[in-house]
Steps between C-alpha positions, in 0.01 A plus 500: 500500500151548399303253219455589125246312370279466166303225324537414113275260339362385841810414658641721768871627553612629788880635571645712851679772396646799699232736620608798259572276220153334549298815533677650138401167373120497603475819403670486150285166442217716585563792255610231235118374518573190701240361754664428840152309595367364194601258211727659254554368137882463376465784253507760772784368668697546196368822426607599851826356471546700156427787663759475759754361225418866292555666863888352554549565134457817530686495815788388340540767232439702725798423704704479227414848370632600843766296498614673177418852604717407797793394264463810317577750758 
């Protein structure tokens, strides 16, 4: 288990979380524009939630174009 942890509006949050599941989240929070150290403001969180939300999205029609060409053959 290793800690994810990041502050909003001066309060901190902290979570454990599997080590590779922790590590894809640091580093996604990271690349979304989130401070791991530093005070974040709400709007980034959403944006960085968004961002993942577009990801599975597409994820999901992706599958299910696959799932289709599957069905076809």
């Amino acid at each position: 288990m290793k800690n994810v942890g990041l502050t909003v509006c001066g309060n901190r949050y902290e979570i454990k979380l599997d080590e590779d599941f922790a590590d894809f989240v640091n580093k996604d929070l990271q690349e979304a524009g989130i401070n791991l150290h530093t005070d974040n403001k709400p709007d980034k969180l959403l944006k960085a939630y968004l961002r993942l939300a577009k990801q599975a999205n597409n994820y999901e029609k992706e599958i299910e174009l696959l799932i289709e060409t599957l069905d076809g053959l």
